[in-house]
C-alpha positions as CSV (number, residue, x, y, z in Angstrom):
1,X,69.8,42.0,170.6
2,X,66.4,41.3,169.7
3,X,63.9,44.6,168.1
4,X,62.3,44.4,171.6
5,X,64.9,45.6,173.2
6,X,66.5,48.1,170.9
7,X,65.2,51.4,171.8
8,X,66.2,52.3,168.1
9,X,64.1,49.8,166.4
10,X,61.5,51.4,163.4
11,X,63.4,54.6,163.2
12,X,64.7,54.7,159.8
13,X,68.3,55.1,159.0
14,X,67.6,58.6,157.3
15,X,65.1,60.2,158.7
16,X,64.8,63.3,156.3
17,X,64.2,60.9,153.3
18,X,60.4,61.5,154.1
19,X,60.5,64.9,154.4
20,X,62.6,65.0,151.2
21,X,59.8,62.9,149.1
22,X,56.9,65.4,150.7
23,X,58.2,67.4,149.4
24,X,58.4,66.8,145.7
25,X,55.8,67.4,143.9
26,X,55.4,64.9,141.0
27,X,53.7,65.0,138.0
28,X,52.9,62.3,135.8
29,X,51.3,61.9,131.9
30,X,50.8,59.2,129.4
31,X,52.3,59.8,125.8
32,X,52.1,58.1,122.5
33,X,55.0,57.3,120.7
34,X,56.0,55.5,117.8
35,X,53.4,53.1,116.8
36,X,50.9,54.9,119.0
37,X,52.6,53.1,122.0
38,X,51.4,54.5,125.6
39,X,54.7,55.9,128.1
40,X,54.0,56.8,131.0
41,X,56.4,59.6,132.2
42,X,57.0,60.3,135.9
43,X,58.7,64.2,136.0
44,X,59.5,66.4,139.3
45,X,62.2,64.1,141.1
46,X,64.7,65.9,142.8
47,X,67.9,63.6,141.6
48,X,69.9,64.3,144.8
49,X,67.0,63.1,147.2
50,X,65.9,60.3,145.4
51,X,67.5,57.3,144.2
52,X,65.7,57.1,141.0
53,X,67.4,53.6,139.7
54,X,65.8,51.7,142.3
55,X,62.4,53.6,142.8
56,X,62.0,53.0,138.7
57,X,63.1,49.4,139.9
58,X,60.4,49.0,142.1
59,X,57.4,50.7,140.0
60,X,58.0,48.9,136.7
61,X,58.3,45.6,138.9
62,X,55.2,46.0,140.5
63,X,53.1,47.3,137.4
64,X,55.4,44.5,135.3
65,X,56.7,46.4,132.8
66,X,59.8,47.4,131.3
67,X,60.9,51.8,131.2
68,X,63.9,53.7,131.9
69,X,65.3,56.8,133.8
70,X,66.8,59.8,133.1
71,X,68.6,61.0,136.8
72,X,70.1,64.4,134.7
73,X,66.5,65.3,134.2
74,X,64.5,63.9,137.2
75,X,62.6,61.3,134.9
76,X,61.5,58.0,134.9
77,X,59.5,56.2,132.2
78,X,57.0,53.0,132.0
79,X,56.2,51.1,129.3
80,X,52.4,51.3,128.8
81,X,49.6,53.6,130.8
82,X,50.5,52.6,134.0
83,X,49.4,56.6,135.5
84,X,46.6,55.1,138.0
85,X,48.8,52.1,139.5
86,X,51.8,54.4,139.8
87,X,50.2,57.0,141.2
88,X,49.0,54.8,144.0
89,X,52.3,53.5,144.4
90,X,54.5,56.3,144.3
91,X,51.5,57.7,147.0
92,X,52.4,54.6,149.1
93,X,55.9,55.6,149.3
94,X,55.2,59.0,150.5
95,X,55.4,61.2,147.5
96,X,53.2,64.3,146.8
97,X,51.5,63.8,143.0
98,X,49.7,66.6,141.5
């Protein structure tokens, strides 16, 4: 069956996922650590609603960089001051960034 004849086609499989990513509200900073190297930390996920493994996939492939996450805490961290560029992104994605 082609999309043109699916009267299901566009809607996404969950469609709460949106409303789940409105609404967090995300905050993100830039801190220096050792060496005076530049992190940018991404803080305000909701652990349960958002699979942070792939979304920190995604950002530190698109900014190329390297980071890690933290699900316990809601966290995830770029290497480098990356705060513009992932603010734009996680935007993009439908997230609310104070």
């Amino acid at each position: 069956m082609s999309d043109d004849d699916d009267p299901f086609a566009g809607i996404p499989d969950d469609p709460t996922a949106d409303l789940d990513r409105a609404d967090q509200t995300l905050s993100i900073r830039v801190e220096r650590r050792t060496y005076d190297k530049p992190v940018t930390v991404i803080e305000g996920f909701d652990p349960d609603a958002t699979d942070l493994a792939d979304l920190a996939s995604e950002l530190k492939s698109a900014v190329g960089a390297g980071g890690t996450v933290d699900a316990d805490a809601g966290v995830i961290e770029v290497q480098g001051d990356h705060a513009d560029r992932v603010r734009d992104l996680l935007a993009d994605r439908g997230f609310e960034v104070a």
